[in-house]
N, CA, C and O atoms as a Tinker XYZ file with bonds, in Angstrom:
   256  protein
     1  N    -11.237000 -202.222000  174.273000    73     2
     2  CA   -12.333000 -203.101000  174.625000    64     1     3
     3  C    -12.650000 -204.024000  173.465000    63     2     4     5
     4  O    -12.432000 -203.848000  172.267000    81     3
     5  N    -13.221000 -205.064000  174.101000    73     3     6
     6  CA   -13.583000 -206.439000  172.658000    64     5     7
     7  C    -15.130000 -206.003000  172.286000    63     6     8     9
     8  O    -16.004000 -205.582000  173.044000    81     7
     9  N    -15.158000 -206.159000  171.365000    73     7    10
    10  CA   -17.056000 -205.302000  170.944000    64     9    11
    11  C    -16.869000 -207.280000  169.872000    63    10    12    13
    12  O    -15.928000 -207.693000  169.194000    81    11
    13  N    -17.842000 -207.767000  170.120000    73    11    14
    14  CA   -18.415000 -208.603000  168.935000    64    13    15
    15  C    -19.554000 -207.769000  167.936000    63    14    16    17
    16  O    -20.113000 -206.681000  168.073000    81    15
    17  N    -19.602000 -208.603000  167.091000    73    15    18
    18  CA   -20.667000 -207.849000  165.927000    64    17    19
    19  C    -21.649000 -208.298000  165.995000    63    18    20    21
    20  O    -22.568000 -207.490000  165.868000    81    19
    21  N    -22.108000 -209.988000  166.254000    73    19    22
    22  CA   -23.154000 -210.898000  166.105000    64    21    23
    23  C    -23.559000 -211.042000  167.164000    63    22    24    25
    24  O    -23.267000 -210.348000  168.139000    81    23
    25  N    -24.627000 -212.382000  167.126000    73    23    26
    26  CA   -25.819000 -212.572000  168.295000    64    25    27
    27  C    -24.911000 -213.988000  167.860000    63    26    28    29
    28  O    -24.610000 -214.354000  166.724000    81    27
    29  N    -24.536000 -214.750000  169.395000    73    27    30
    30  CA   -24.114000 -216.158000  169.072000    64    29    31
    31  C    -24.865000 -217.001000  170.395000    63    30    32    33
    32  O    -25.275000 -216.405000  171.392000    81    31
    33  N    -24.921000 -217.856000  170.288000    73    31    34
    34  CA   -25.513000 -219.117000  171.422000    64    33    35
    35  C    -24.375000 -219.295000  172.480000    63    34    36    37
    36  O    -23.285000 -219.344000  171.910000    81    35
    37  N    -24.305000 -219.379000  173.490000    73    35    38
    38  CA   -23.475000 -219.814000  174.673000    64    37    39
    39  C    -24.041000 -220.880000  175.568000    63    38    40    41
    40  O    -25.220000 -220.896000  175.922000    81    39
    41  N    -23.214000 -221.695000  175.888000    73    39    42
    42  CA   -23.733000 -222.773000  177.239000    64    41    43
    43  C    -22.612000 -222.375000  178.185000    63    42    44    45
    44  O    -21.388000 -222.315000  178.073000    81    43
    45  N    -23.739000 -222.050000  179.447000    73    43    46
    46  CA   -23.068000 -221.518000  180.828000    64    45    47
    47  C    -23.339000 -222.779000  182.050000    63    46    48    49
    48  O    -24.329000 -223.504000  181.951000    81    47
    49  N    -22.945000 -222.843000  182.502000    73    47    50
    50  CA   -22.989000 -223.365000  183.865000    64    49    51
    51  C    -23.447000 -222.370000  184.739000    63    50    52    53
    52  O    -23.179000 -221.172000  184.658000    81    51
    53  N    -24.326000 -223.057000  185.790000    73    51    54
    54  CA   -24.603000 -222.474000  186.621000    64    53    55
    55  C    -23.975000 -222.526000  187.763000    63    54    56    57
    56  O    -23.835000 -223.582000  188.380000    81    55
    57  N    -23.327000 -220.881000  188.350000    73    55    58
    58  CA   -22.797000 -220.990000  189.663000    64    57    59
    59  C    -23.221000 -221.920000  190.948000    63    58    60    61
    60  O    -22.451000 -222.426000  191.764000    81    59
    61  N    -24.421000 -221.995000  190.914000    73    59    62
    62  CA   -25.152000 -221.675000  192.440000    64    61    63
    63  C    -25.965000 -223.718000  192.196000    63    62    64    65
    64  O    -26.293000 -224.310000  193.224000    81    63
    65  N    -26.081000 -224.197000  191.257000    73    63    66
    66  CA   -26.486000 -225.257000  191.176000    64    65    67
    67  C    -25.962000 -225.979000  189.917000    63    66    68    69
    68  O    -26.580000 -226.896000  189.377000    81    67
    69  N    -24.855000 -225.530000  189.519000    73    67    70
    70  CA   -24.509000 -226.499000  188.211000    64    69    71
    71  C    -25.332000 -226.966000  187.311000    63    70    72    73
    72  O    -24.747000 -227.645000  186.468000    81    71
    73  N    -26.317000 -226.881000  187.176000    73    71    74
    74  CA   -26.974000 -226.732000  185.445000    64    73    75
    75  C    -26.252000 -226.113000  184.495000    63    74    76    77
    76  O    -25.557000 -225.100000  184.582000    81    75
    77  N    -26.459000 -226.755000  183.656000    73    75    78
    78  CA   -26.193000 -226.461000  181.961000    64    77    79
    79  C    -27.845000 -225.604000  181.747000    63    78    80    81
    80  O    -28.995000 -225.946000  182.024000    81    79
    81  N    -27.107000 -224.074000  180.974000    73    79    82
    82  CA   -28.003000 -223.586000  180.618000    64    81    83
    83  C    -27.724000 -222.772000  178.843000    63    82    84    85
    84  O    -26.680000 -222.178000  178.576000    81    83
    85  N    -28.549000 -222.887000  178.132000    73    83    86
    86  CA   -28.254000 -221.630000  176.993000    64    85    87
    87  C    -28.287000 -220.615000  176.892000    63    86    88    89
    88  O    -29.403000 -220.200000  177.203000    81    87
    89  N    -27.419000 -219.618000  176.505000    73    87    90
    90  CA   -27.520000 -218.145000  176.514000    64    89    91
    91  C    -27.709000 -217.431000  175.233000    63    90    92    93
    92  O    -27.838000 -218.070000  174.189000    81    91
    93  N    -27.729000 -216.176000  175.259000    73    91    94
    94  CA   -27.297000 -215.841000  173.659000    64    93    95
    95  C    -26.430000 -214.678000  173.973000    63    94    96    97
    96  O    -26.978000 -213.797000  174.636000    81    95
    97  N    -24.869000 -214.441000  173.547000    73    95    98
    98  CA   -24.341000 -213.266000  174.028000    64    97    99
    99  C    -24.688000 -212.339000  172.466000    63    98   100   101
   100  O    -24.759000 -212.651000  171.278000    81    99
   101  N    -24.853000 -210.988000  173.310000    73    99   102
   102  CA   -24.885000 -210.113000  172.414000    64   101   103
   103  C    -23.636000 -208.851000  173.104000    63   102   104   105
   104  O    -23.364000 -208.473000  174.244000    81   103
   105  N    -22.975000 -208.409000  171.314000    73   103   106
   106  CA   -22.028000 -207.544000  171.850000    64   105   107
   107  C    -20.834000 -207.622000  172.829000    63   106   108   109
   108  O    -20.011000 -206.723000  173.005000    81   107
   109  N    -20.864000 -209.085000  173.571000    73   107   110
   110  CA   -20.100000 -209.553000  174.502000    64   109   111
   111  C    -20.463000 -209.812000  176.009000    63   110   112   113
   112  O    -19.788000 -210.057000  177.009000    81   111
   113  N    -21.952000 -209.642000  175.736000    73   111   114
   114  CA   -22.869000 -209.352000  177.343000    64   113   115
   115  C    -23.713000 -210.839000  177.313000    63   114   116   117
   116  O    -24.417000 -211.170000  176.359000    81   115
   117  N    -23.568000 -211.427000  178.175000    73   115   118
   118  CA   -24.829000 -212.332000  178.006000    64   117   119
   119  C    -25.328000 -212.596000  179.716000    63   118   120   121
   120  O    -24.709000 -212.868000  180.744000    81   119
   121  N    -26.528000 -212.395000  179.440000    73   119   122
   122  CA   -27.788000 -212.572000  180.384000    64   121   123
   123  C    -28.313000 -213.779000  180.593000    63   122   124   125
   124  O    -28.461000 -214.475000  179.589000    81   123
   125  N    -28.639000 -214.223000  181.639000    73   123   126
   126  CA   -29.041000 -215.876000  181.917000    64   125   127
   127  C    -29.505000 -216.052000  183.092000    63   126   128   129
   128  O    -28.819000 -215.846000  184.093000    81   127
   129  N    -30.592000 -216.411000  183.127000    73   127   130
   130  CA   -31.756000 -216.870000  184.590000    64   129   131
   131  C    -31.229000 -217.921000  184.830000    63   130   132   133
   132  O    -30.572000 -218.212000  183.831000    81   131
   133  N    -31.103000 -218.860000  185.763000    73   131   134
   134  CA   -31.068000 -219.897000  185.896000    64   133   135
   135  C    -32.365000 -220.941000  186.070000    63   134   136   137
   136  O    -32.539000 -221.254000  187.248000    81   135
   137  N    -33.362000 -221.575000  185.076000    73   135   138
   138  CA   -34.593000 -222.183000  185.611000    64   137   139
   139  C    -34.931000 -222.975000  186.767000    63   138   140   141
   140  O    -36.077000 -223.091000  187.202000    81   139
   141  N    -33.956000 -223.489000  187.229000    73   139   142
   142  CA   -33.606000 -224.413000  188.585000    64   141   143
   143  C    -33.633000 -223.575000  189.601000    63   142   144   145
   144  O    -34.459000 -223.941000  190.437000    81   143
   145  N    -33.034000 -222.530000  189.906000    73   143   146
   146  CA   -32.333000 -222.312000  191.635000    64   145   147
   147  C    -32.933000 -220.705000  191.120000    63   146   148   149
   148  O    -32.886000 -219.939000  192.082000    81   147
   149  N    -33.436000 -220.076000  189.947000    73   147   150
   150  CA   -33.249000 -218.932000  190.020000    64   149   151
   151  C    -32.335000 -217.624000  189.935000    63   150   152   153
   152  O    -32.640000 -216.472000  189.625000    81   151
   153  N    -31.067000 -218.203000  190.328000    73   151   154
   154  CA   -29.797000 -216.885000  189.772000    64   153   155
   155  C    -29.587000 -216.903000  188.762000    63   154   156   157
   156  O    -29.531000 -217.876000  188.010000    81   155
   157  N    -29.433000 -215.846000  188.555000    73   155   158
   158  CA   -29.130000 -214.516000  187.566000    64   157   159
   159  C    -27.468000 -214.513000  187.255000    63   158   160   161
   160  O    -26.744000 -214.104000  188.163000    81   159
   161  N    -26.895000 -214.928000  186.081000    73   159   162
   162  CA   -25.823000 -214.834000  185.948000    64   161   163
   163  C    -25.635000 -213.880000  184.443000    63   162   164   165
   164  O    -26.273000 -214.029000  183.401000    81   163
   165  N    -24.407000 -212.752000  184.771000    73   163   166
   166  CA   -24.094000 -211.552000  184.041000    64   165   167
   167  C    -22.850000 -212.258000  183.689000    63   166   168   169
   168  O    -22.344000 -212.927000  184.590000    81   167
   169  N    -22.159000 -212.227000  182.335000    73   167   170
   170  CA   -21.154000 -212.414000  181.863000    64   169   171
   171  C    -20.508000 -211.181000  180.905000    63   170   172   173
   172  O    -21.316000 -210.570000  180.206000    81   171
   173  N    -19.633000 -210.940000  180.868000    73   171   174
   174  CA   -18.762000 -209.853000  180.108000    64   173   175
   175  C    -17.399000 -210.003000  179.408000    63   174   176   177
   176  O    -16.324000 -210.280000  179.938000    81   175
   177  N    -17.637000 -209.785000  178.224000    73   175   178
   178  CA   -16.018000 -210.172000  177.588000    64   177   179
   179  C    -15.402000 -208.813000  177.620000    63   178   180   181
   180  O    -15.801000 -207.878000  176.925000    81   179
   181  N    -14.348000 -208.748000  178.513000    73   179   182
   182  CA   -13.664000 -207.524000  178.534000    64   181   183
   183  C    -12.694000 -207.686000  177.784000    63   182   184   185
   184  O    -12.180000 -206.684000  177.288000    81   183
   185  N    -12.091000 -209.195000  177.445000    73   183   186
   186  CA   -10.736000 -208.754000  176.506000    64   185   187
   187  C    -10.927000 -210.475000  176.133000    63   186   188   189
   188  O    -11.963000 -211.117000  176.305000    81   187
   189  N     -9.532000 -211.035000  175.543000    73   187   190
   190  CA    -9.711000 -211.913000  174.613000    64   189   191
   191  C     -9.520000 -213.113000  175.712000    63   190   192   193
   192  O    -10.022000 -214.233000  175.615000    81   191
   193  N     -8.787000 -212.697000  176.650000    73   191   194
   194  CA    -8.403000 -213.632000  177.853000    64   193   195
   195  C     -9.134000 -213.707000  179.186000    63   194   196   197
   196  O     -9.222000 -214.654000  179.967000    81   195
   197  N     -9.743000 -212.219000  179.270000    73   195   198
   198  CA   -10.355000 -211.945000  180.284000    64   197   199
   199  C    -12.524000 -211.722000  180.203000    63   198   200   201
   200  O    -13.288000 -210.958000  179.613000    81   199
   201  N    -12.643000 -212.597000  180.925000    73   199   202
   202  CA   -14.016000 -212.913000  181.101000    64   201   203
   203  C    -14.922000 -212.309000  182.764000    63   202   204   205
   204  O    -14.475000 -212.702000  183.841000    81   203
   205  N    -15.722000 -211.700000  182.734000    73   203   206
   206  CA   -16.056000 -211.122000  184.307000    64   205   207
   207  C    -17.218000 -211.805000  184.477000    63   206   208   209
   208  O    -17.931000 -211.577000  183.499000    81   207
   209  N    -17.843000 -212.658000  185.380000    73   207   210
   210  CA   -19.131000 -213.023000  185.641000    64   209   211
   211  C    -19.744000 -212.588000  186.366000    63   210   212   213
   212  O    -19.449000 -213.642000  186.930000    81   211
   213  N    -20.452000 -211.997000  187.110000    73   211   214
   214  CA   -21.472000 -212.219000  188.047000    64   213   215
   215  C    -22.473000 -212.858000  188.415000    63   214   216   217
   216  O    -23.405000 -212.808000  187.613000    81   215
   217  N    -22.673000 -213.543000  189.478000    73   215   218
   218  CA   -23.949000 -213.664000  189.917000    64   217   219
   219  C    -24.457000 -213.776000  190.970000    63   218   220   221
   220  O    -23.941000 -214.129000  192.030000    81   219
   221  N    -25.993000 -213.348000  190.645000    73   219   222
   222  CA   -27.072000 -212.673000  191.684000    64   221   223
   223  C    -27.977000 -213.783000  192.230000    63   222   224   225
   224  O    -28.626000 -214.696000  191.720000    81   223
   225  N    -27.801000 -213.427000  193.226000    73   223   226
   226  CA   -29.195000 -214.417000  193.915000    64   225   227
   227  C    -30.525000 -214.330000  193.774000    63   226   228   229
   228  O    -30.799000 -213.180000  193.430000    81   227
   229  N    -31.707000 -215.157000  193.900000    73   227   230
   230  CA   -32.830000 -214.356000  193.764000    64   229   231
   231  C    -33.468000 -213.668000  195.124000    63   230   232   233
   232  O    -32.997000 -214.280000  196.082000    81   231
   233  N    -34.083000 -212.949000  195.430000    73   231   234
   234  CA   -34.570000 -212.160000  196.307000    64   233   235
   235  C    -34.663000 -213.400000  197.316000    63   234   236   237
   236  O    -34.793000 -214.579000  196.985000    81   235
   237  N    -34.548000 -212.778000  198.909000    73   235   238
   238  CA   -34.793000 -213.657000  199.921000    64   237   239
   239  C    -33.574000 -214.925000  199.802000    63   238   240   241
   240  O    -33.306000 -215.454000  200.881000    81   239
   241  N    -33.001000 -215.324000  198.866000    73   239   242
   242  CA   -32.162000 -216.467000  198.959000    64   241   243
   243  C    -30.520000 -215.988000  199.296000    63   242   244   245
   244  O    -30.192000 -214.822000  199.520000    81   243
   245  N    -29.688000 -217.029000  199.279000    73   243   246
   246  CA   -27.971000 -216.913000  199.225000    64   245   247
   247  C    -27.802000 -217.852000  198.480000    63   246   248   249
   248  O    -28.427000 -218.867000  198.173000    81   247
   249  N    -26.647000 -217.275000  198.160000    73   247   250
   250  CA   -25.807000 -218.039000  196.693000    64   249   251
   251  C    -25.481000 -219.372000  197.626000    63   250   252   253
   252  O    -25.249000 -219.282000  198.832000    81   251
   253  N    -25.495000 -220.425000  197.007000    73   251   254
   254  CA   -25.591000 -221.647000  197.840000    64   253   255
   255  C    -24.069000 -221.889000  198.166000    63   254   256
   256  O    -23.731000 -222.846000  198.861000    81   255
C-alpha cells in the first residue's frame, strides 16, 4: 500500500457539476463536499498508478 507522510493541497473536480474545488489529502485519503451541488467526493491512493474515487450524493438527490 502507498501511505504518504504529509498533509498536501489537492484540486478536484467535481463529478456531479464540474467545479473546481480544494482539498487537503491526508495519508492518501482526501475528503471534499462539493459547495455547489453538495456531493461528497472520497478519493484514495491505493498505489502509484491507481487512484479510487467515490462519490455520494446528497440525501434526497441523484448523481446528475
Amino acid at each position: 500500500m502507498y501511505q504518504e507522510d504529509n498533509t498536501k493541497p489537492i484540486e478536484v473536480v467535481c463529478n456531479n457539476c464540474f467545479t473546481r474545488i480544494m482539498g487537503l489529502r491526508v495519508d492518501g485519503i482526501t475528503k471534499v463536499q462539493c459547495p455547489s451541488c453538495g456531493a461528497v467526493m472520497v478519493s484514495r491512493v491505493m498505489s502509484r498508478r491507481h487512484v479510487q474515487t467515490d462519490t455520494y450524493a446528497p440525501r434526497g438527490q441523484q448523481i446528475i
